[in-house]
PLY file of the C-alpha trace (Angstrom):
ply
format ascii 1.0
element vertex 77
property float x
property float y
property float z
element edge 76
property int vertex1
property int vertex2
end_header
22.91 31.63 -136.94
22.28 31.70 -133.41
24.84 30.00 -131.02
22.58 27.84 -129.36
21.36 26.74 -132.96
25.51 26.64 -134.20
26.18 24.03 -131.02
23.08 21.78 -131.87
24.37 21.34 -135.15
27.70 20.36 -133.89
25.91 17.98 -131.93
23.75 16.68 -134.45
26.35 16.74 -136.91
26.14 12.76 -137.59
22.47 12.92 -137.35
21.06 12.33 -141.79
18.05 15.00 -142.20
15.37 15.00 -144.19
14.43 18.09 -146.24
11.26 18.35 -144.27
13.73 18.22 -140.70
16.26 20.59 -142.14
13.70 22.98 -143.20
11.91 22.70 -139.89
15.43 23.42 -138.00
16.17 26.49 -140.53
12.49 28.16 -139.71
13.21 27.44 -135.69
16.69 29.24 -135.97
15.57 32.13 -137.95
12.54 32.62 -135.82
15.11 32.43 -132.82
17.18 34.79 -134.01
14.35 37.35 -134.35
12.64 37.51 -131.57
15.29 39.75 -129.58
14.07 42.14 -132.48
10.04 41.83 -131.94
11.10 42.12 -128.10
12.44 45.55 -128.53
10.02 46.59 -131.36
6.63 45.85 -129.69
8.08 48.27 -126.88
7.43 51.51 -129.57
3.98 49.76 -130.12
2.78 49.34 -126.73
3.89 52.83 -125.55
1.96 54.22 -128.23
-0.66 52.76 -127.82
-0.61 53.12 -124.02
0.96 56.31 -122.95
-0.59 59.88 -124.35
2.88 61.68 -122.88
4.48 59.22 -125.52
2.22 59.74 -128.14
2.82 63.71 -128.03
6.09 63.48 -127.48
6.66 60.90 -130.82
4.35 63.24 -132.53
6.52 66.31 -132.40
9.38 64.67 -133.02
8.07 63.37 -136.38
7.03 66.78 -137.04
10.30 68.84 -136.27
11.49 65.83 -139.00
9.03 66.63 -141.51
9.98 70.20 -141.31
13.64 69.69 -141.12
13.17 67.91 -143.99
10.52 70.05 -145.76
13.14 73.21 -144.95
16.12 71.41 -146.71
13.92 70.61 -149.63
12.46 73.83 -150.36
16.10 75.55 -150.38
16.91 73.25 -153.42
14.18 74.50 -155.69
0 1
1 2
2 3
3 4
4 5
5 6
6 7
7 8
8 9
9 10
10 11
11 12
12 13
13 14
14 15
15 16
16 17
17 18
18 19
19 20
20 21
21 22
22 23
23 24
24 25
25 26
26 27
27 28
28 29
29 30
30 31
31 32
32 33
33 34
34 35
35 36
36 37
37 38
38 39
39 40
40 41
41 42
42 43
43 44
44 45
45 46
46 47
47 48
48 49
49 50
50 51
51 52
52 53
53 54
54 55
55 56
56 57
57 58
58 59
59 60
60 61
61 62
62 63
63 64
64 65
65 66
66 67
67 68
68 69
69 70
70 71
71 72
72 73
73 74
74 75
75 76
């Protein structure tokens, strides 16, 4: 629960809701309280999409992963 969302309710505390308002308040909060996330995820997107440096640097880091993790793999059989 978001604060700003925590001190309407204290405001609104009185206030009788329908199911219809309460749900409408619920999907407001939640979508509030997400958007910090999209913020910071749409970052990755754009500067992949924009930036080549970014791509190749992103790619070789997913595949020194992949081989790290191929490496520690093919040890156990």
């Amino acid at each position: 629960m978001s604060a700003s969302y925590a001190l309407y309710m204290i405001i609104t505390s009185s206030t009788i809701r329908s199911a219809d308002r309460a749900a409408t308040e619920s999907f407001i909060d939640e979508t509030a309280v997400l958007l910090p996330f999209v913020y910071e995820t749409l970052n990755f997107y754009i500067y992949t999409l924009v930036s080549l440096t970014y791509r190749r640097e992103f790619r070789m880091a997913l595949e020194r992963c992949v081989t790290s993790i191929q490496r520690r793999f093919s040890f156990a059989c």
